[in-house]
C-alpha positions in Angstrom: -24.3 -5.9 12.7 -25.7 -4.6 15.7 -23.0 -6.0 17.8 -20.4 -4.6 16.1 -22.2 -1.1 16.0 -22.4 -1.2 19.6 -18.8 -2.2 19.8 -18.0 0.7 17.6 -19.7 3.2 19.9 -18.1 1.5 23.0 -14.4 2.1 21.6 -15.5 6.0 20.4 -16.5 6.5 23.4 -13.6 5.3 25.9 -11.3 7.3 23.5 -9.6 4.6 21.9 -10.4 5.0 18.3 -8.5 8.5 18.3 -8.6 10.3 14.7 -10.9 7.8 13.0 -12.5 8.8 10.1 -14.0 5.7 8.6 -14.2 1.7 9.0 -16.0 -0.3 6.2 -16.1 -4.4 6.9 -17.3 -6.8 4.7 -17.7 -10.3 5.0 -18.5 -12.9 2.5 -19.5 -9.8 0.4 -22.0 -8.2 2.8 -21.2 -5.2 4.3 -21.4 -5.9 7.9 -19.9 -2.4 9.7 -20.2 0.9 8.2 -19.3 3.9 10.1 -18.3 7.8 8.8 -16.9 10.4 11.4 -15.8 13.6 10.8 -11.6 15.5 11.4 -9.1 17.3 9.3 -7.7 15.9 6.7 -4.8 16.4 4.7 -4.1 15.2 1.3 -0.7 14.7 1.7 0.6 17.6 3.0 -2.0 19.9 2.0 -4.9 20.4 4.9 -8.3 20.2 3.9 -9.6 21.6 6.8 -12.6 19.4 9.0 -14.2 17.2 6.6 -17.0 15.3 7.4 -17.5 12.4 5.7 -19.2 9.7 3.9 -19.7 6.9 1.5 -18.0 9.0 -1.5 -15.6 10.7 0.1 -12.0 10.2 -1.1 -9.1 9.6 1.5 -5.9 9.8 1.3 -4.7 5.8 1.5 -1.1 6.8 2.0 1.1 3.8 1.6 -1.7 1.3 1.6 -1.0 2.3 -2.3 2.3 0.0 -2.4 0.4 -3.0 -2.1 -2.2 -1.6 -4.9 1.1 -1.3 -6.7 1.9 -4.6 -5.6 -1.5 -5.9 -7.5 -0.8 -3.8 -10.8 2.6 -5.2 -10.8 1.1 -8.8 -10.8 -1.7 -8.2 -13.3 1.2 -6.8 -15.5 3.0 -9.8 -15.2 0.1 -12.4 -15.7 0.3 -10.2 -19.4 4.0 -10.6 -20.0 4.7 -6.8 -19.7 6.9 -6.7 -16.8 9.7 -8.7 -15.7 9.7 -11.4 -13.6 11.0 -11.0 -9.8 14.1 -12.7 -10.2 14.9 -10.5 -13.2 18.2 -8.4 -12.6 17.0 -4.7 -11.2 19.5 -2.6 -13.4 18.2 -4.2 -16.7 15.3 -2.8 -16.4 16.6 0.8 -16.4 19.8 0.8 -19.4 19.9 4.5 -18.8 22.1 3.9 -15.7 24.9 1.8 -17.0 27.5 3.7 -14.6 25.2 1.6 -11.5 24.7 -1.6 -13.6 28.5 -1.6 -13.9 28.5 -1.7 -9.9 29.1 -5.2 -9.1 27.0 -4.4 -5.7 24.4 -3.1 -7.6 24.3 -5.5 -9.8 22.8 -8.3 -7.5 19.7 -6.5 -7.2 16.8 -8.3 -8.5 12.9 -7.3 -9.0 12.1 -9.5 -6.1 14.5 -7.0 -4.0 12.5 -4.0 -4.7 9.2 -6.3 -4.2 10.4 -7.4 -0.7 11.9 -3.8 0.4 15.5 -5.6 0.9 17.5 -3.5 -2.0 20.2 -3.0 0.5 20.8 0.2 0.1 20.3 3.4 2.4 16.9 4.8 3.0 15.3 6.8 5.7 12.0 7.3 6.0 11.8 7.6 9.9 11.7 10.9 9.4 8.8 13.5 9.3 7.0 13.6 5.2 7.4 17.3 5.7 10.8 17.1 5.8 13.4 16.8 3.0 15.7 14.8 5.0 13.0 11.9 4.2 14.1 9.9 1.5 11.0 9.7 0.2 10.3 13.4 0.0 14.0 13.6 -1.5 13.5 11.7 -4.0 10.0 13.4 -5.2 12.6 16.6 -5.1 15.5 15.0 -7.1 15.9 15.8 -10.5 16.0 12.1 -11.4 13.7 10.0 -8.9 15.3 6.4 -10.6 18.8 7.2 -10.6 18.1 9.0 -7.1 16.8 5.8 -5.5 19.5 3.1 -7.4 22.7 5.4 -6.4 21.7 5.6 -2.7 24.8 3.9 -0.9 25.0 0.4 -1.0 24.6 -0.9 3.2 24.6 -4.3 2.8 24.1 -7.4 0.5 20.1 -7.5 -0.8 18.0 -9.7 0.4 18.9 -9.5 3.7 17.3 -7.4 5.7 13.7 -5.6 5.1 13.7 -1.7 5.5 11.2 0.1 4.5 11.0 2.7 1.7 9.3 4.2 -0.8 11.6 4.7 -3.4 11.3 0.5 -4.1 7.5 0.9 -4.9 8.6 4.1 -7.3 11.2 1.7 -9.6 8.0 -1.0 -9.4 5.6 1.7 -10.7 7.8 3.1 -13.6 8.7 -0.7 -14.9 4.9 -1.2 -15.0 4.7 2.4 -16.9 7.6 1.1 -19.2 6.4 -2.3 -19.4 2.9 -1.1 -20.1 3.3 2.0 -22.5 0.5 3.6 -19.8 1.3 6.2 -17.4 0.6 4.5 -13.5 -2.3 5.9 -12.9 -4.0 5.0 -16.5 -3.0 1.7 -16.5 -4.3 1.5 -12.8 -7.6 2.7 -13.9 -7.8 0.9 -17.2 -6.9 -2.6 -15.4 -7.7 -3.1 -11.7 -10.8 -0.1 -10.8 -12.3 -0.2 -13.8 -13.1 -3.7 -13.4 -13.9 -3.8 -10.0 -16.6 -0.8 -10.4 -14.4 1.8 -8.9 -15.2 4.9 -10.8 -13.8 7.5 -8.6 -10.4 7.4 -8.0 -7.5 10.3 -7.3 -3.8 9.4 -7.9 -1.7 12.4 -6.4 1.8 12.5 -8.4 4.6 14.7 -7.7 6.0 17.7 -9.2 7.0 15.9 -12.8 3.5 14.7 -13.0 4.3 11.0 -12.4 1.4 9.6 -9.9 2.9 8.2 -6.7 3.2 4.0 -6.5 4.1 4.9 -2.9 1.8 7.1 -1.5 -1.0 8.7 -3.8 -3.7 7.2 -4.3 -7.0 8.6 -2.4 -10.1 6.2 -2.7 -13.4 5.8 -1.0 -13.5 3.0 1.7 -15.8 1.3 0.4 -14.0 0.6 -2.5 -10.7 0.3 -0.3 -12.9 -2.8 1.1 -13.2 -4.0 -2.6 -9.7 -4.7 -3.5 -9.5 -6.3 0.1 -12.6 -9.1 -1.5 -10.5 -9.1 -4.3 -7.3 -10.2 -2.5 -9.9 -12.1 -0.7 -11.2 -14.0 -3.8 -7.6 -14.8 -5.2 -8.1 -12.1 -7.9 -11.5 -12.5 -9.1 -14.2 -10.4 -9.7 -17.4 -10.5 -10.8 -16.7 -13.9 -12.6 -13.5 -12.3 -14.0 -10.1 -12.8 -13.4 -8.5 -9.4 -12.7 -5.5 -10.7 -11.0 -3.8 -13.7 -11.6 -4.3 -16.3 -8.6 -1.0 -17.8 -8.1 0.1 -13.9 -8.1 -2.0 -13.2 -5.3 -0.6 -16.4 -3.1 2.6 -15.7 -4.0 2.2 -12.1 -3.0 1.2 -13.1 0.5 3.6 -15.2 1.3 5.9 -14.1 4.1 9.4 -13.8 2.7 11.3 -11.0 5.5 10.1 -9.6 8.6 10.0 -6.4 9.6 11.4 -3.9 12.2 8.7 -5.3 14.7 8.2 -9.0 13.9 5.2 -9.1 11.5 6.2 -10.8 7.9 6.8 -9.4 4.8 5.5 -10.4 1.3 5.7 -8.5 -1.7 4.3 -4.9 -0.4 1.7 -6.5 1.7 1.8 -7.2 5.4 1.8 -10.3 7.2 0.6 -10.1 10.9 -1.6 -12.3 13.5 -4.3 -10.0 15.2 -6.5 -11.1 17.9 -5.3 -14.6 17.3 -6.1 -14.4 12.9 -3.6 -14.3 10.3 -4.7 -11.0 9.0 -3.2 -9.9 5.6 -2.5 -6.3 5.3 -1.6 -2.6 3.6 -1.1 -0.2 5.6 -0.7 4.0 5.8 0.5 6.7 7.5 -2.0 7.7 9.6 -3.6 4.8 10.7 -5.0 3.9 6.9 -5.4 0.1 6.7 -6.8 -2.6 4.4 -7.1 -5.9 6.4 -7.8 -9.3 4.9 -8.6 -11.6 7.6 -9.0 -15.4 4.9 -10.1 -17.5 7.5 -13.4 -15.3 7.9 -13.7 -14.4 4.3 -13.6 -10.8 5.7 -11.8 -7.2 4.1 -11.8 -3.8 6.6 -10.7 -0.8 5.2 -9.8 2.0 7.8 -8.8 5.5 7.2 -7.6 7.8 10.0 -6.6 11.1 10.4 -3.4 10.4 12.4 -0.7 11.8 10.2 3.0 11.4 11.1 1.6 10.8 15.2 4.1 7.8 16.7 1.2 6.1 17.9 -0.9 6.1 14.7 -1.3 2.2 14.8 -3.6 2.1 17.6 -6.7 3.4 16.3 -6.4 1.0 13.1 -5.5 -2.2 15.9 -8.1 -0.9 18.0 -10.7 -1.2 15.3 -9.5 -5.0 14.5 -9.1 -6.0 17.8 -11.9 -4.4 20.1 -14.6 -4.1 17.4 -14.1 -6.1 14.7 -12.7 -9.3 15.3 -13.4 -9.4 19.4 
């Protein structure tokens, strides 16, 4: 622990952990790094001013909640409440039969929105102040469903990965539908309560529906905890929370993305500092990594919001401190 502590304070102070705010590692469940700073921070938009903070604290996780959505969508399916990912996309929501009758939009499967490869036209290169994001769009649209399955069809799905938001929103309402629970209940009620995570915020938008893309705000340390979960193949505690084959079959690479690292279903396939690291990841410079081969979870949180070079503090952490 030592080492890493002195690692820690060698990064901080070269200036190359810009904007951190927390790193929590844990391997083969013993916390082995724990460090709090202090910076603004925002939930989402909102500035909270300088917080300093600490083991309770909440953070904004960003889009490190797509792969918590990711998790829901698999205990939901060990249940039999949501379809399976080859299951036809439109199906799932009969209130748009004018896009089922598509024949483009027909093709579009569960596994599509899983992957991020629906095909159709999405931007989220764009600032999350702006409404010209597609994300921020579609929290403004009077419909968020029919908003996302009516963007122009770009190509064939399956193809290509690109990144967006709007597929985690169609996974969060068929676990909602599939469910009978609102997101954020069924959240609660089947992944933190079990793993001891009592405090918990789940920002929705302006028709009250919580975020599957971007709102959950959680306390490292428990960030850390549904990295051992991944970790453990879905079990906790002596209990099985997620279902194991789930959890492989979430990890495996399937696409890459716009800079080379693969693609499962909303997690994050990469190689860091020569480990296959399994990852969710936020803007900011929020990460969950789940390095296997060292039965190790890191949960970062930064206060890098909508900077281009976000990613280095997070990398920074894995490669000069925590796996050097």
């Amino acid at each position: 622990m030592s080492q890493l502590r002195d690692r820690l304070g060698e990064a901080l102070d070269a200036g190359q952990l810009d904007g951190l705010h927390a790193v929590v590692a844990v391997r083969g469940g013993r916390t082995v790094l724990e460090h709090y700073g202090e910076g603004e921070d925002f939930a989402w938009e909102r500035s909270l001013g300088v917080v300093r903070f600490g083991p309770d604290t909440l953070h904004d996780v960003r889009s490190v909640t797509k792969s918590v959505t990711a998790l829901l969508y698999g205990i939901a399916l060990g249940d039999g409440r949501v379809p399976g990912p080859l299951a036809p996309l439109l199906q799932q929501f009969p209130q748009y039969p004018d896009l089922a009758a598509d024949a483009d939009r027909a093709r579009l499967t569960v596994e599509h929105a899983l992957t991020m490869s629906l095909g159709l036209e999405w931007r989220e290169d764009i600032p999350y102040d702006s409404p010209a994001n597609a994300e921020i769009a579609m929290e403004l649209a009077p419909d968020r469903y029919r908003y996302v399955l009516e963007r122009p069809v770009v190509e064939a799905p399956g193809i290509r990965w690109g990144y967006c938001g709007g597929a985690s929103a169609l996974l969060g309402q068929l676990i909602a539908d599939g469910t009978g629970k609102p997101l954020a209940e069924y959240g609660q009620a089947a992944l933190f309560d079990p793993l001891g995570i009592e405090h918990v915020e789940w920002m929705a938008g302006t028709d009250g529906v919580a975020s599957a893309a971007s709102g959950l705000r959680l306390a490292p340390r428990d960030l850390a905890r549904i990295g051992e979960l991944v970790l453990a193949e879905g079990e906790w505690d002596g209990r099985r929370v997620v279902p194991a084959d789930w959890i492989r079959t979430m990890v495996q690479p399937r696409l890459k993305t716009d800079w080379g690292a693969g693609y499962g279903y909303h997690w994050y396939l990469e190689t860091i500092a020569g480990r296959r690291v399994v990852m969710a990841a936020g803007n900011g410079g929020q990460r969950l990594a789940v390095v296997p081969d060292l039965d190790l979870a890191v949960a970062i949180t930064a206060g890098n919001y909508d900077d281009a070079e976000q990613w280095r503090t997070p990398i920074a952490v894995l490669e000069k401190v925590v796996l050097a």
